[in-house]
Short mmCIF file of the C-alpha atoms (twelve columns), coordinates in Angstrom:
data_MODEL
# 
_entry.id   MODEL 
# 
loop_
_atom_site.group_PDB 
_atom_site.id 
_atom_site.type_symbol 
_atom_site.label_atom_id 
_atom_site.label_alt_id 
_atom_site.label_comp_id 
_atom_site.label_asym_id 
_atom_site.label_seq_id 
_atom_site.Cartn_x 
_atom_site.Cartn_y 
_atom_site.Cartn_z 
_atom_site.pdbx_PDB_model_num 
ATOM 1   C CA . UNK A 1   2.791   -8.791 -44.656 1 
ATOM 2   C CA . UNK A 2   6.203   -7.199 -43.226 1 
ATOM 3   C CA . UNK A 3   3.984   -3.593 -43.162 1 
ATOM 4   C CA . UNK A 4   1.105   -5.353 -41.209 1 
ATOM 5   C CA . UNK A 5   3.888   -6.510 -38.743 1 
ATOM 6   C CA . UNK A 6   5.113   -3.379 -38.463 1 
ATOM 7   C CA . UNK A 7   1.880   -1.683 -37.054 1 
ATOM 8   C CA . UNK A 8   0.459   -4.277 -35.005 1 
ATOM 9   C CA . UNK A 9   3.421   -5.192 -33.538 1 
ATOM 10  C CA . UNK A 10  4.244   -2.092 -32.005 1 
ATOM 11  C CA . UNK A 11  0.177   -1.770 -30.857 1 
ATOM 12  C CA . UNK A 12  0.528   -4.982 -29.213 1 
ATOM 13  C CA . UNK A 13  3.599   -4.343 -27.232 1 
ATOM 14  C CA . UNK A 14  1.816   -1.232 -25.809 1 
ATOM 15  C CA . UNK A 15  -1.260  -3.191 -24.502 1 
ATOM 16  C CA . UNK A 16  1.252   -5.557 -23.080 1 
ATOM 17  C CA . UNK A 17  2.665   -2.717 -20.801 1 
ATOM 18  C CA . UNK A 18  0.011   -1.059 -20.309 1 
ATOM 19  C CA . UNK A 19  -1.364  -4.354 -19.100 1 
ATOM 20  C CA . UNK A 20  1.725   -5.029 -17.055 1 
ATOM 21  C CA . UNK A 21  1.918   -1.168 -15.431 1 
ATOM 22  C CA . UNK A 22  -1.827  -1.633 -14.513 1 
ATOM 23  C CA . UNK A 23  -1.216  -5.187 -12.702 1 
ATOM 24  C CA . UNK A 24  1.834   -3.917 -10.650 1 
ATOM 25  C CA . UNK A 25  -0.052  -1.120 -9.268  1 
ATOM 26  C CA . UNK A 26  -2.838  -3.232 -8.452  1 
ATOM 27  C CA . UNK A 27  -0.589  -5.326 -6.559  1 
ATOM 28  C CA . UNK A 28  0.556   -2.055 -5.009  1 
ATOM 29  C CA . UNK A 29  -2.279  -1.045 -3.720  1 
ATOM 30  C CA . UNK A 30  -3.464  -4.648 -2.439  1 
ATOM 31  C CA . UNK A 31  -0.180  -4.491 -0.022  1 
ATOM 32  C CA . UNK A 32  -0.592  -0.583 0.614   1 
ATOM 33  C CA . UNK A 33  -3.951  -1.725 2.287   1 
ATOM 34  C CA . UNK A 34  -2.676  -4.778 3.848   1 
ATOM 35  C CA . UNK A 35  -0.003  -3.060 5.775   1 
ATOM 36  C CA . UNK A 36  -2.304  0.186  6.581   1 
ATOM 37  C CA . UNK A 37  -4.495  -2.644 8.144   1 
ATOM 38  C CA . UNK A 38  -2.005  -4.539 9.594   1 
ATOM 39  C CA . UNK A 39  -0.520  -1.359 11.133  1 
ATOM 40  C CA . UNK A 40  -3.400  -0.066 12.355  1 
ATOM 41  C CA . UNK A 41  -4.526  -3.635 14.176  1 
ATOM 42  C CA . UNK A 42  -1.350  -3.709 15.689  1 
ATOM 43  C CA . UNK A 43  -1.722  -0.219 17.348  1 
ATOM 44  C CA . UNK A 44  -5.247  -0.084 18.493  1 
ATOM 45  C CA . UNK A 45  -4.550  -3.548 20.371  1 
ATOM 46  C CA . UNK A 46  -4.511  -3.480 24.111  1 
ATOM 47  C CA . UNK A 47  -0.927  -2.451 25.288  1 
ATOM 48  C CA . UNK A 48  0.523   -1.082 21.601  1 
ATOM 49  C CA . UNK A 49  1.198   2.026  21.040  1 
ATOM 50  C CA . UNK A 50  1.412   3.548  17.627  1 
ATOM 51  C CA . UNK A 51  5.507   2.924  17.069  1 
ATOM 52  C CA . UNK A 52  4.564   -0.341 17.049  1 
ATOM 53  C CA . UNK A 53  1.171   -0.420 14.993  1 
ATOM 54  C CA . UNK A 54  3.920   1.342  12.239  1 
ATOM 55  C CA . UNK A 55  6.541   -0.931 12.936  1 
ATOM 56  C CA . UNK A 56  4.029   -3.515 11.743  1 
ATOM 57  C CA . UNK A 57  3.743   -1.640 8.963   1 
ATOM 58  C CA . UNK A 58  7.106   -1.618 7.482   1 
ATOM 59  C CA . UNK A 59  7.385   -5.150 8.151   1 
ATOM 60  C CA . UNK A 60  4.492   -5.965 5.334   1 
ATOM 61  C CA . UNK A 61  6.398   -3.432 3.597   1 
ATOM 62  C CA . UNK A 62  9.608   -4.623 3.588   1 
ATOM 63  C CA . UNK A 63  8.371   -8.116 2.739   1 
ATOM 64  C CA . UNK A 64  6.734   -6.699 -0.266  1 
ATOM 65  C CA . UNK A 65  10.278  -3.870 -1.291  1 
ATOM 66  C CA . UNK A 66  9.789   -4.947 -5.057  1 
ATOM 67  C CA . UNK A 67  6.886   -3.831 -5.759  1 
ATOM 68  C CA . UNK A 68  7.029   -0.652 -3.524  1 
ATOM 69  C CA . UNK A 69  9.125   2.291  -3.487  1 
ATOM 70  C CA . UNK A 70  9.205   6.039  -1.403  1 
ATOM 71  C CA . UNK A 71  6.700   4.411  1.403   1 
ATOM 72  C CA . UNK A 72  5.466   6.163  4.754   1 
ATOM 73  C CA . UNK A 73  3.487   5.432  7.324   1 
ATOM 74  C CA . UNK A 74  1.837   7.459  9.540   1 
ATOM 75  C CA . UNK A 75  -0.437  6.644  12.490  1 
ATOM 76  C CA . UNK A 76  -2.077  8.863  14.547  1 
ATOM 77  C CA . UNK A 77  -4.046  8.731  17.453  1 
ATOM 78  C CA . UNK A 78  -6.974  11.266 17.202  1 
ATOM 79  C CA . UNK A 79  -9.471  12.366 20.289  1 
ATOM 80  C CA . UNK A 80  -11.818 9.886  21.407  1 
ATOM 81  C CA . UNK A 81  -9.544  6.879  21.352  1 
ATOM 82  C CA . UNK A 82  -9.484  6.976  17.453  1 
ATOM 83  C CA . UNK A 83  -6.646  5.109  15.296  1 
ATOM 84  C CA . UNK A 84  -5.943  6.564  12.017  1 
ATOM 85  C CA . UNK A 85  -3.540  4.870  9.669   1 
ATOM 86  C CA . UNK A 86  -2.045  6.125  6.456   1 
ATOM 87  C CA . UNK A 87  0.524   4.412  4.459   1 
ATOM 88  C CA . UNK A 88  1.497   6.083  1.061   1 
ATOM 89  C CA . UNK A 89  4.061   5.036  -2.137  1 
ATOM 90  C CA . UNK A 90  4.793   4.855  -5.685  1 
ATOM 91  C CA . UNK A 91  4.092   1.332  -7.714  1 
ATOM 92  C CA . UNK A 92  7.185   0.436  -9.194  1 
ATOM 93  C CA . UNK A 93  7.255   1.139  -13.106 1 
ATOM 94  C CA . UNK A 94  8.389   -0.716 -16.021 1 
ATOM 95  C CA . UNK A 95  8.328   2.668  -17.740 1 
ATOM 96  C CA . UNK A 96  11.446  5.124  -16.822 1 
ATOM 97  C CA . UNK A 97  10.004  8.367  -14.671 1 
ATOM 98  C CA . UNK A 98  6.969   7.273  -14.529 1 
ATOM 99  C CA . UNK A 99  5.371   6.825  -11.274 1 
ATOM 100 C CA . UNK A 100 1.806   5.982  -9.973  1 
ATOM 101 C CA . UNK A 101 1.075   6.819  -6.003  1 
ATOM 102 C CA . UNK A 102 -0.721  3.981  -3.815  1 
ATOM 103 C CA . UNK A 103 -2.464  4.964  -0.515  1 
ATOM 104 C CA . UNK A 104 -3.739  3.711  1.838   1 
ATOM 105 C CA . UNK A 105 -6.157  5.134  5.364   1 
ATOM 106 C CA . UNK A 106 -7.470  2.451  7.999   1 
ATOM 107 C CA . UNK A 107 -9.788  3.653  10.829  1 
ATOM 108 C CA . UNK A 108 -10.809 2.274  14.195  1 
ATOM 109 C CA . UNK A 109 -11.254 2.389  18.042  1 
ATOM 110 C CA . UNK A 110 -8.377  1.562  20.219  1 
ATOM 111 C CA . UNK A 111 -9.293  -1.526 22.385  1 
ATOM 112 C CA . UNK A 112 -9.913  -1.090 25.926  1 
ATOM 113 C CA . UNK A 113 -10.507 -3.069 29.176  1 
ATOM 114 C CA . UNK A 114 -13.595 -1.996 30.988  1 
ATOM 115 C CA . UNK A 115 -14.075 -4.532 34.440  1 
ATOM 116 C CA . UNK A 116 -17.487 -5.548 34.659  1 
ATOM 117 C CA . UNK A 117 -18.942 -5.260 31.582  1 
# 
């Protein structure tokens, strides 16, 4: 019984992490792509500019530190009225110096007023 224990416990601990690891990155990811959208929603809106489509971005960041670490945001705003959106980081770990990255691109047309149409 007590050599049993000692193999499966060990082997069950590890799916538990593993487990755990994989569900914080997901989580990761999820608000990677939330703030890359929110971000770029706020920039391409009439009147924004892209310091504040990635002030946006840190916002939905910062509400979300915890789970989060080494973010950046970039937006750019490419010929042709184009808003790109990256925002990249590393999923916090339950395992020392281990680190997974989470990115993030969004992609659309800056709004514009055309009179008349």
């Amino acid at each position: 019984m007590v050599v049993e224990a000692v193999l499966v416990i060990p082997a069950l601990m590890l799916v538990l992490l593993v487990v755990v690891q994989f569900s914080l990155w997901a989580h990761a990811s999820q608000v990677t792509q939330l703030a890359a959208a929110e971000g770029n929603r706020t920039a391409r809106a009439l009147g924004n500019s892209a310091a504040n489509g990635s002030a946006q971005a840190q916002t939905v960041l910062e509400s979300s530190s915890a789970s989060i670490t080494g973010t950046t945001v970039s937006i750019d705003i490419l010929p042709g009225g184009i808003v790109r959106t990256r925002v990249t980081g590393y999923a916090v770990s339950i395992v020392p110096e281990l680190s997974f990255p989470v990115s993030a691109t969004v992609v659309g047309p800056q709004q514009e007023f055309r009179p008349g149409a």
